[in-house]
KEDREN-506919 format. One record per residue (C-alpha): x, y, z. Coordinates in steps of 0.001 Angstrom, whole numbers, padded with zeros to 6 digits, always signed. Example, Ala and Ser with C-alpha at 12.3 -4.5 7.8 and 13.67 -1.06 7.14 Angstrom:
2
+012300-004500+007800;+013670-001060+007140;
REM end
This chain:
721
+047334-007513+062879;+048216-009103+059687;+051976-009419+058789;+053622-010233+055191;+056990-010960+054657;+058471-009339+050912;+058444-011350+047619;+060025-011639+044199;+058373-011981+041162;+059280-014748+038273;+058257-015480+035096;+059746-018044+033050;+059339-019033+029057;+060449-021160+026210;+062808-021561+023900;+064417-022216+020259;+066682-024694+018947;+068312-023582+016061;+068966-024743+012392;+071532-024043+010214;+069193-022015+007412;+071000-023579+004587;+071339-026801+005541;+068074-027761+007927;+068064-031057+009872;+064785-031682+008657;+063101-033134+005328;+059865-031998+004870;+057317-034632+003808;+055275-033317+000992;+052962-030328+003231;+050683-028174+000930;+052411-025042-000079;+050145-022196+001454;+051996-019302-000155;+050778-019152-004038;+051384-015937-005318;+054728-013986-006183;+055314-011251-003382;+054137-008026-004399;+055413-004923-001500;+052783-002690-002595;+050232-005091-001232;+050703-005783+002807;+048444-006741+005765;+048973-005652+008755;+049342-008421+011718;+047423-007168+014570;+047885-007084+018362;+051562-007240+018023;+052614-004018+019780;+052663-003500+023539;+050598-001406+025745;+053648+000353+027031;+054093+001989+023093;+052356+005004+024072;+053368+008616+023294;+053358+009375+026840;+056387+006883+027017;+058181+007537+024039;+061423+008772+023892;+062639+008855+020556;+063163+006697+017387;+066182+004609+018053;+069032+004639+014977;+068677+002874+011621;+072387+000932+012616;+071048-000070+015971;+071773-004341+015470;+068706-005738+016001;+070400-009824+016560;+068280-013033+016742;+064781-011950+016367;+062148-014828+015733;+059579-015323+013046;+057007-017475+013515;+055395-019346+010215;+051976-021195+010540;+051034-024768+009240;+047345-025558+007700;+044253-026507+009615;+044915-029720+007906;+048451-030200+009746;+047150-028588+012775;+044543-031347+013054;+047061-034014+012173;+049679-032766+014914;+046260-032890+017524;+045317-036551+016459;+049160-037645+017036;+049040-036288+020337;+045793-038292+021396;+047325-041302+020274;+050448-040963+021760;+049067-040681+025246;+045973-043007+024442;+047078-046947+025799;+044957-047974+023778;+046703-046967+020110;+049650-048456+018597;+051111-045264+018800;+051199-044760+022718;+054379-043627+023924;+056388-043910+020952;+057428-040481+020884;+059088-038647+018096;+062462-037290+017801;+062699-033266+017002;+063790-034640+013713;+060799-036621+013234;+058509-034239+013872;+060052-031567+011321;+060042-034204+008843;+056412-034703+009164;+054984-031609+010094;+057392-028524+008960;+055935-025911+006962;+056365-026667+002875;+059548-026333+001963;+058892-023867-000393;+056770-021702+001882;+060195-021563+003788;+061843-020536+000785;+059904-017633-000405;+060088-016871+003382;+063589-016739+003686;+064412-015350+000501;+061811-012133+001098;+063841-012192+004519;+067173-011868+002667;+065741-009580+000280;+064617-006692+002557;+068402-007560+003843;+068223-009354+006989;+070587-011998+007777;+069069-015978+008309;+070643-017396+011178;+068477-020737+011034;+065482-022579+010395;+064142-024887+013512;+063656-028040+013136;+060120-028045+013686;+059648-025467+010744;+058017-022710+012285;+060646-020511+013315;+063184-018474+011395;+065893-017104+013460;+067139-013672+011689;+069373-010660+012253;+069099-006996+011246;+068792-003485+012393;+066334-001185+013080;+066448+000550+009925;+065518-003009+008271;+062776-003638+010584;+061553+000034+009712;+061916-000923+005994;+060383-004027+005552;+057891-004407+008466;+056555-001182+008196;+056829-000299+011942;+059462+001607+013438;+061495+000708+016691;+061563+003331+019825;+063249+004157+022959;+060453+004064+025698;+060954+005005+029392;+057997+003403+031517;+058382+004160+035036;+061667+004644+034889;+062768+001696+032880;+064128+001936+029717;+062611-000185+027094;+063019-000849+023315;+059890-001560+021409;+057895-001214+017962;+055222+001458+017523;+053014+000251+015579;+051506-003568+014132;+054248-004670+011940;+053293-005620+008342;+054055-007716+005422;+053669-008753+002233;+050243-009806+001631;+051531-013147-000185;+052995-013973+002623;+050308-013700+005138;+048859-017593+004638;+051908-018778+005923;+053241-015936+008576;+051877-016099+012165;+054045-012861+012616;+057192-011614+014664;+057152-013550+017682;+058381-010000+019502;+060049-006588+018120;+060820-005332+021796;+062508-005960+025219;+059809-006297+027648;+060607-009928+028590;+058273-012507+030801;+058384-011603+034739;+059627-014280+037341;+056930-016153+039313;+057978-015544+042717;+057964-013884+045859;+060361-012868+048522;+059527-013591+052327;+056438-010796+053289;+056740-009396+056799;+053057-010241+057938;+051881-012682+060806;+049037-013033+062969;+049011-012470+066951;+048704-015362+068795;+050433-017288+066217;+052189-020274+068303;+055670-019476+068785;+057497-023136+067164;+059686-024018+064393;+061501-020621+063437;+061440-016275+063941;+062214-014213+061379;+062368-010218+061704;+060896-010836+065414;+057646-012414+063694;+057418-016363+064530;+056596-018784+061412;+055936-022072+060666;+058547-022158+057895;+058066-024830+054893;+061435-027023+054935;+062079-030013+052417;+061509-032245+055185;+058123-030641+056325;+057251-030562+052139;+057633-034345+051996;+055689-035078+055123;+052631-032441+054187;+052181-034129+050741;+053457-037378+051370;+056353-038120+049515;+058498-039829+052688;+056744-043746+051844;+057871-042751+048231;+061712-042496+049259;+061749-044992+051561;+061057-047272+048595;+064052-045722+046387;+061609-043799+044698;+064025-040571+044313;+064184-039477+041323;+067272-041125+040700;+068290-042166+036955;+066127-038802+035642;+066812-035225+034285;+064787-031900+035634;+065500-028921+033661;+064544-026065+035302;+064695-022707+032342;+066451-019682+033630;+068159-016308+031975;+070296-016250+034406;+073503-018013+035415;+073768-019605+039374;+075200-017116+042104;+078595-018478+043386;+079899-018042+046529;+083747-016657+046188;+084450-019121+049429;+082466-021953+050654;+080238-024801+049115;+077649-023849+046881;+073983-022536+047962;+072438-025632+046173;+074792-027948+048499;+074075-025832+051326;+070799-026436+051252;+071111-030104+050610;+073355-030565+053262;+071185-028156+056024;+068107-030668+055220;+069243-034178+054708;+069027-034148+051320;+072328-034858+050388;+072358-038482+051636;+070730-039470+048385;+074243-039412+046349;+072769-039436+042670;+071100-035858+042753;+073404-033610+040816;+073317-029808+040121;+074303-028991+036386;+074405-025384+034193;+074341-025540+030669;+073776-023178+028313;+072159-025468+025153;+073440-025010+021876;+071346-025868+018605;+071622-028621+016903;+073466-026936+014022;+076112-025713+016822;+075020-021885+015402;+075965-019533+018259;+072677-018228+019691;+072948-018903+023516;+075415-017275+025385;+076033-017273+028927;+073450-014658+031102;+076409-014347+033829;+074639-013947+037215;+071349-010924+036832;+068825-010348+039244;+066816-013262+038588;+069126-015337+040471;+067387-016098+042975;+064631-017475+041006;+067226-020086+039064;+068401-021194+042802;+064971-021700+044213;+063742-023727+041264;+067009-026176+041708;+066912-026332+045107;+062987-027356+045181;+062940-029803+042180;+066003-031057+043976;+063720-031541+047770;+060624-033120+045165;+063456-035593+043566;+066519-035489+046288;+068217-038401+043413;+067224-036746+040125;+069870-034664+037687;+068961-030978+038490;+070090-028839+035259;+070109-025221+034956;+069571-024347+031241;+070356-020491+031094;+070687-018583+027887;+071315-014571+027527;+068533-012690+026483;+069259-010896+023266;+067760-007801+021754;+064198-008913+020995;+064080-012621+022126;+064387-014078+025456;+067179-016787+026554;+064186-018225+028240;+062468-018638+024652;+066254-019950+023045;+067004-022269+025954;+063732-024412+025573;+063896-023992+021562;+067042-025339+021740;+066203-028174+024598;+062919-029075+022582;+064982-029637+019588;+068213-031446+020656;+069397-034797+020000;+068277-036313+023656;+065647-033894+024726;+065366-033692+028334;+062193-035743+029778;+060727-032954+032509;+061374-029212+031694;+060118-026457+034481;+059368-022375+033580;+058299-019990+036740;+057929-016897+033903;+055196-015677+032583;+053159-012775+031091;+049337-012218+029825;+048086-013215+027003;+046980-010027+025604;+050773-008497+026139;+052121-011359+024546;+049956-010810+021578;+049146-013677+019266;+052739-014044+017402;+054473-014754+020683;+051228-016589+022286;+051394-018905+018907;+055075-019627+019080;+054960-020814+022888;+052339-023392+022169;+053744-024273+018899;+057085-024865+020775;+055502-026829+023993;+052984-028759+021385;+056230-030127+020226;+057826-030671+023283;+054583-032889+023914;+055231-035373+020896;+058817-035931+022367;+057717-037290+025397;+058563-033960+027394;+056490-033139+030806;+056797-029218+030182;+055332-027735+033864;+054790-023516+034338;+054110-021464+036588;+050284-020257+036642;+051380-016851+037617;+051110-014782+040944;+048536-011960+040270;+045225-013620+041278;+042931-013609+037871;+044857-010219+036369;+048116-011820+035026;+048313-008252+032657;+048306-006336+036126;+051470-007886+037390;+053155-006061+039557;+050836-003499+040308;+048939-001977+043454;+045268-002422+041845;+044119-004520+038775;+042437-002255+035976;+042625-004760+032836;+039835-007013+034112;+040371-010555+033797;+043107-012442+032282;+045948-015326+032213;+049222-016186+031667;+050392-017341+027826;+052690-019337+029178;+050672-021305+031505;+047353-021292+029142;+048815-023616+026341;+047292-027004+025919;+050073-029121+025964;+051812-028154+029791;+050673-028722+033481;+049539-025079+034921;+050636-025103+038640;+048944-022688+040872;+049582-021776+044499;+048060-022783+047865;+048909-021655+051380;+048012-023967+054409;+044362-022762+056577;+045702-023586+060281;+046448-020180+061273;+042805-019066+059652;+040991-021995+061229;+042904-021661+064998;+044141-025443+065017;+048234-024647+063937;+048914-026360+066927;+047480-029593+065227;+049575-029565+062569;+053360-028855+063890;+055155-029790+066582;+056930-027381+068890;+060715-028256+068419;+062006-028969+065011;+064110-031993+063770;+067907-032605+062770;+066854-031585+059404;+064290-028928+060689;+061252-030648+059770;+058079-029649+062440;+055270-030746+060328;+053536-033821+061573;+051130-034541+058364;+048691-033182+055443;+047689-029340+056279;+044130-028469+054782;+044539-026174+052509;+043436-022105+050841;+044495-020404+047953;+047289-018183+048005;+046118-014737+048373;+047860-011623+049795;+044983-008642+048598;+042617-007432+050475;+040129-009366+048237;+040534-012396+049782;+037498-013132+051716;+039679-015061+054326;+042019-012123+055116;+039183-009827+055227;+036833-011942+057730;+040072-012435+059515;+040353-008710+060001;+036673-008078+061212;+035498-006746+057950;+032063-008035+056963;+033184-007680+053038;+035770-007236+050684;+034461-004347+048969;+032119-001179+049195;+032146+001358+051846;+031899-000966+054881;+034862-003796+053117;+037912-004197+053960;+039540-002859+050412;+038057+000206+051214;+039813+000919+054657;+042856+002470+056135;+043622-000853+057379;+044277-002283+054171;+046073+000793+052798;+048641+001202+055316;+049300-002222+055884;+050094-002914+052340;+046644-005545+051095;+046340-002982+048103;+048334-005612+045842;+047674-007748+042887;+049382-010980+044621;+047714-014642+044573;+048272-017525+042929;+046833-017377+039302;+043935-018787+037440;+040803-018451+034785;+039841-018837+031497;+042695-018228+028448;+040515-015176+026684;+042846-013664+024566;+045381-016508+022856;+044345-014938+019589;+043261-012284+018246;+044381-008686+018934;+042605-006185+021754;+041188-002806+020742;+041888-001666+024269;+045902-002205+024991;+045758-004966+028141;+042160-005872+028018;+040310-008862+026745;+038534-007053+023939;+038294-006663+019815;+038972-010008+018808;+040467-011388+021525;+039697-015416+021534;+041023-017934+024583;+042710-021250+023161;+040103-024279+022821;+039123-026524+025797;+041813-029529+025714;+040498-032861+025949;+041504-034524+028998;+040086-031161+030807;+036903-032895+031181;+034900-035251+033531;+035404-033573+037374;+032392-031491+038549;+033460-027840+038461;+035427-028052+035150;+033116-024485+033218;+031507-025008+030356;+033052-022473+028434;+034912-023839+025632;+038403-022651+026352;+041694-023874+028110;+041008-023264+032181;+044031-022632+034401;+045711-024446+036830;+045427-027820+036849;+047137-028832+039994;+048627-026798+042679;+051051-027145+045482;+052103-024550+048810;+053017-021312+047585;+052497-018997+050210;+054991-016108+051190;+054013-015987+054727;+050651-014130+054718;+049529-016862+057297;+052704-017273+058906;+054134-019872+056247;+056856-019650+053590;+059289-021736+052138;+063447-021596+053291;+065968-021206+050651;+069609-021250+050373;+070308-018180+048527;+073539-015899+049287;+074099-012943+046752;+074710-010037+048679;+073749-007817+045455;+069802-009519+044890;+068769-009827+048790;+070327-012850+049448;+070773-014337+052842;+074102-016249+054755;+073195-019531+055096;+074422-019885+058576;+072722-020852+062172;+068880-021708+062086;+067220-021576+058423;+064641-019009+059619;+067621-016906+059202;+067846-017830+055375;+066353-016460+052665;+062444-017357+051989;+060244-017532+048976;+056571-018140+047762;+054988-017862+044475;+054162-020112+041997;+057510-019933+040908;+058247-022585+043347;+055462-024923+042852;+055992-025661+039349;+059805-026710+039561;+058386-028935+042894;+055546-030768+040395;+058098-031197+037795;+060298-033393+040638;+056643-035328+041138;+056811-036311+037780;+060995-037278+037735;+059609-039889+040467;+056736-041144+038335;+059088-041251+035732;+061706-043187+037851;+058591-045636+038956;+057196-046052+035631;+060471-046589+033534;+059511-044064+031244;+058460-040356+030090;+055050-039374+029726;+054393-036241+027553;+051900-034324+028775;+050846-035371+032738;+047103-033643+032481;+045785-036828+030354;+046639-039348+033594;+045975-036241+036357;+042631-035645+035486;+041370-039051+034958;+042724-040048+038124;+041051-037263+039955;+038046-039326+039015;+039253-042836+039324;+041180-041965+042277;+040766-039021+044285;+043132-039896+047173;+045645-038862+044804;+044029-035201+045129;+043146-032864+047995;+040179-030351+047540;+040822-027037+048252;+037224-025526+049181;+037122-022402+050735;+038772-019034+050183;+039577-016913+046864;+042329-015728+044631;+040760-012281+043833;+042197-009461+044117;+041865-005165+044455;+040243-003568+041518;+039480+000172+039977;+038030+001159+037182;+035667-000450+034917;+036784-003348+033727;+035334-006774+035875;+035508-004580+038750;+032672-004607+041378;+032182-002501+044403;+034327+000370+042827;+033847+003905+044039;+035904+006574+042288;+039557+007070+041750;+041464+006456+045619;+042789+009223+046786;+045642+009439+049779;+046753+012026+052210;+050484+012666+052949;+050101+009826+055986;+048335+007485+053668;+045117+007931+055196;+042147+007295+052552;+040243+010675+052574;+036500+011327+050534;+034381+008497+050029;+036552+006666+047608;+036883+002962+048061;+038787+000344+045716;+036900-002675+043909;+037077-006598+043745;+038124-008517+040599;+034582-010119+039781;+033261-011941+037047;+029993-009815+037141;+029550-006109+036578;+026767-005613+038663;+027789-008427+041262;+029795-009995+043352;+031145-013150+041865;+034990-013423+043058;+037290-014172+040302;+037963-016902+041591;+036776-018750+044452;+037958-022220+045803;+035264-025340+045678;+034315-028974+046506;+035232-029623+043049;+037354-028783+040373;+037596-024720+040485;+039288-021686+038798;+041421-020818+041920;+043158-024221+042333;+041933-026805+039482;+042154-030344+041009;+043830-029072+044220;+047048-030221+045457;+048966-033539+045468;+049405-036483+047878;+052872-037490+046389;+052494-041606+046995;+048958-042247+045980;+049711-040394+042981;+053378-042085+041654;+051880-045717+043189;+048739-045354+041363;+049847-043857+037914;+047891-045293+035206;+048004-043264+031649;+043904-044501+030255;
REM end
């Protein structure tokens, strides 16, 4: 038997820093104007693949009001090849040793200076803007974005497209129609409307699952009358090796995390706080320089565009990410940046814009959100890289969460994947580290007893070194899960997604850690979801080269590095301190199994980005993007690395898109017995066979890039080349 313990999902994105629009803080340099021609209404173009999948007539309910405020929605301009190529050379050189220009990163400033659009592109821009009678709240620095107010009437007016109430599932939505359009003039310069609707990016992470294996040895904690070995800081910095690194000092101390939220920190009415709960349950708090900060960041002009979330449901999500950066880098600054969504943009988007852009940009920035590429569309896929490409030039680390649905990042959420392959926008950029998800193979492989001891320490630590590692996989595609069970396959009329077994125990789920090819960065999908029309994946960066594995497809491959992210599908998860009564939190009281637990990617990402604080710390300095020293140490050093090499991330399919094995729609009796000769799919990357999307390797693969991290080789052996 086969027990999971729950899970909550997180998604995390970026965000805008603000200029006043009549006074920006930049001075553009002399860029070709791309807009030559006066702007005539009658002529428009329409900018494709900006309208979600959810727009549907079966969905709609009703055209909202003309007055409805529509406040802070983003535009997104484009620069020329010729300044796209430019911005690409900088960013060689600046993590190239051997270049003059190494390291000498560039102030937000600086960077709108030399690579804003024309001036006089953002003129027309603005002006048309003012014209159709929207208010402009600013103009980034960077010169890309144009913050703007209206209503929906205005948006119906001048883009063409009208705005509508949607119910899907239950859930009420706002959201556009149709494609917006505009002016035809203006197309040379106009990525698009980075989003006309409220469907914002999903947290990366997952509550406990109530799963477990029988014979599982009974040590280190119980929770719901399961036993677990449960993933404490201390048992984190013995698996991956960070205890030589703080026995040197090597803590993080003297460095800033920012971990993005939209959500404010829960507060206990009585009591210390859950972050110095949890600090003080596992021995972090004897390192006296970490500190736990919220801010809600302001633009540089000091316009008012992020106000305070208060405390939502993602708050459990904001705690786990401080409280794990914080057990990576027990002596770094932990900051929450929150910022309130608003009617078509999220605070997750206006925190980092206005982070990226500030005076002292912060040197390591985490995001557990996310949401597929082909959702995003490319307006919103164009402004996150834009807006992390930047981030890059300032000497930012910028770290995201691969995502938590296996190889179907636009089936999040779901029971079965039916849009076929596909990644995360946030995650798929060039310019930040992808983190993926693991989960430890003792319980698989029989030899638990190896790896923990049977009491626990003072500060609950069991684990007694490095754990060989799987990929994180919950479905009943995983090949492990389904051997496990006695199932000869995954799929087809003898496999394991095709019996009761997986049905009534709950493996019918799109849950893994995330990875493949970007496929749809640009471009816009005929069929709403799916990689199709002219869907395109971002190009193949540069350092992603030279490790065995690494396809030669020509596009960005996700992750690049992964770390534990398991919810306890083998018996593991990781303990949080986490005490809203109203979002499932837990009293943090007695033994920590009691506690709340997590897993997800959501969690690995903010524990990378405290990696890097102590590479930072050891180095004396920041270091842009980490991918140009991670995967030319994977060849110069691979002790810095472990390989994970067997298992999957794929997950239950139906229909026809990459699924293999499929039999007809699944049908259920009242008991939730599978009846007919029905049987669900596997994700594959073959029509006609069974290739899992995505299976672990020797080498670099799809499911885990590089693998995960030993902590001391890595920092004590950090050489940018």
């Amino acid at each position: 038997m086969f027990y999971r313990i729950p899970r909550i999902y997180f998604v995390l994105c970026a965000v805008v820093l603000l200029q006043n629009a009549t006074s920006p803080v930049f001075s553009q340099t002399g860029a070709e104007a791309l807009i030559r021609t006066g702007v005539d209404e009658a002529r428009t173009v329409t900018l494709a693949g900006n309208t979600r999948p959810e727009a549907t007539a079966a969905n709609d309910a009703g055209e909202v009001a003309d007055d409805l405020p529509l406040n802070h929605m983003m535009l997104q301009l484009k620069r020329s090849p010729q300044q796209e190529k430019a911005i690409g050379q900088l960013i060689e050189q600046l993590h190239d040793p051997k270049s003059p220009k190494f390291h000498q990163w560039l102030s937000a400033a600086e960077f709108g200076r030399q690579y804003s659009v024309a001036e006089s592109d953002v003129k027309t821009v603005t002006n048309w803007l003012e014209g159709r009678g929207f208010t402009v709240n600013t103009i980034y620095p960077g010169g890309v974005a144009i913050d703007f107010s209206g209503d929906a009437g205005h948006v119906r007016q001048a883009f063409h497209t009208s705005i509508h109430n949607l119910n899907v599932d239950g859930v009420k939505h706002i959201a556009n129609m149709s494609d917006p359009q505009i002016p035809e003039a203006l197309a040379p310069a106009v990525a698009g409307v980075v989003s006309l609707h409220n469907f914002f990016p999903r947290r990366m992470s997952r509550a406990k699952s109530a799963k477990n294996r029988p014979g599982l040895p009974q040590f280190t904690g119980t929770s719901s009358g399961q036993t677990f070995q449960l993933v404490t800081p201390a048992d984190f910095a013995t698996i991956y090796d960070f205890n030589p690194l703080f026995a040197k000092g090597i803590t993080g101390s003297g460095q800033t995390i920012v971990v993005v939220e939209d959500t404010n920190l829960y507060t206990p009415t009585r009591g210390t706080s859950d972050w110095a709960a949890f600090r003080s349950a596992f021995g972090l708090s004897q390192y006296t320089t970490g500190s736990l900060t919220t801010e809600h960041p302001a633009p540089p002009s000091g316009a008012s565009n992020c106000a305070s979330p208060g405390v939502n449901s993602d708050d459990v999500e904001a705690i786990l990410d401080a409280e794990w950066a914080s057990a990576a880098a027990p002596g770094a600054a932990i900051v929450v940046a929150s910022c309130a969504n608003t009617d078509f943009t999220s605070g997750l988007f206006t925190a980092v814009q206005n982070l990226v852009n500030a005076s002292a940009p912060p040197p390591i920035v985490s995001i557990s959100y996310g949401s597929c590429e082909s959702e995003n569309g490319p307006a919103q896929n164009a402004f996150i890289s834009s807006l992390f490409q930047q981030a890059v030039t300032e000497g930012i680390s910028v770290f995201v969460s691969a995502g938590d649905e296996g190889a179907a990042s636009c089936d999040a959420g779901a029971t079965t994947a039916t849009h076929g392959l596909s990644v995360s926008g946030f995650a798929s950029t060039a310019y930040n580290v992808a983190v993926g998800g693991t989960d430890f193979s003792d319980t698989y492989s029989g030899t638990a007893g190896n790896y923990w001891l049977t009491s626990n320490s003072a500060t609950y630590g069991s684990a007694v070194s490095y754990i060989p590692e799987i990929p994180w996989d919950d479905s009943c595609a995983n090949s492990l899960i389904a051997a496990f069970e006695g199932y000869p396959t995954t799929y087809g009329a003898n496999g394991f997604c095709g019996s009761e077994t997986a049905r009534t125990e709950d493996f019918l789920e799109v849950v893994a850690g995330s990875g493949g090819p970007s496929n749809c960065a640009y471009g816009s999908a005929t069929i709403p979801g799916v990689t199709s029309g002219t869907c395109a994946g971002y190009a193949k960066p540069s350092w992603q080269a030279g490790l065995a594995g690494i396809p030669n497809d020509g596009v960005r491959d996700i992750p690049d590095i992964s770390l534990f992210a398991s919810n306890g599908s083998w018996g593991h998860y990781s303990i949080i301190c986490f005490t809203d009564p109203n979002n499932g939190g837990e009293p943090c009281t007695g033994s920590p199994a009691n506690w709340a637990g997590v897993g997800g990617t959501s969690i690995a990402s903010p524990e990378m980005a405290g990696l890097q604080a102590l590479v930072n710390q050891n180095t004396g300095s920041k270091q842009g993007n980490p991918n140009y020293v991670y995967y030319n140490m994977a060849v110069t050093t691979p002790s810095a690395f472990h390989p994970v090499i067997q298992g999957n991330i794929d997950v239950n399919c139906e229909g026809p898109v990459n699924c293999f094995g499929f039999a007809g729609a699944l049908d259920y009796g009242r008991d939730g017995r599978i009846f007919g000769t029905t049987w669900a799919g596997v994700l594959s990357v073959s029509g006609s066979a069974y290739v899992p999307a995505y299976a672990a390797g020797s080498a670099w693969n799809l499911a885990n890039g590089i693998g995960s991290v030993d902590a001391y080789n890595l920092v004590m052996n950090w050489v940018a080349k």
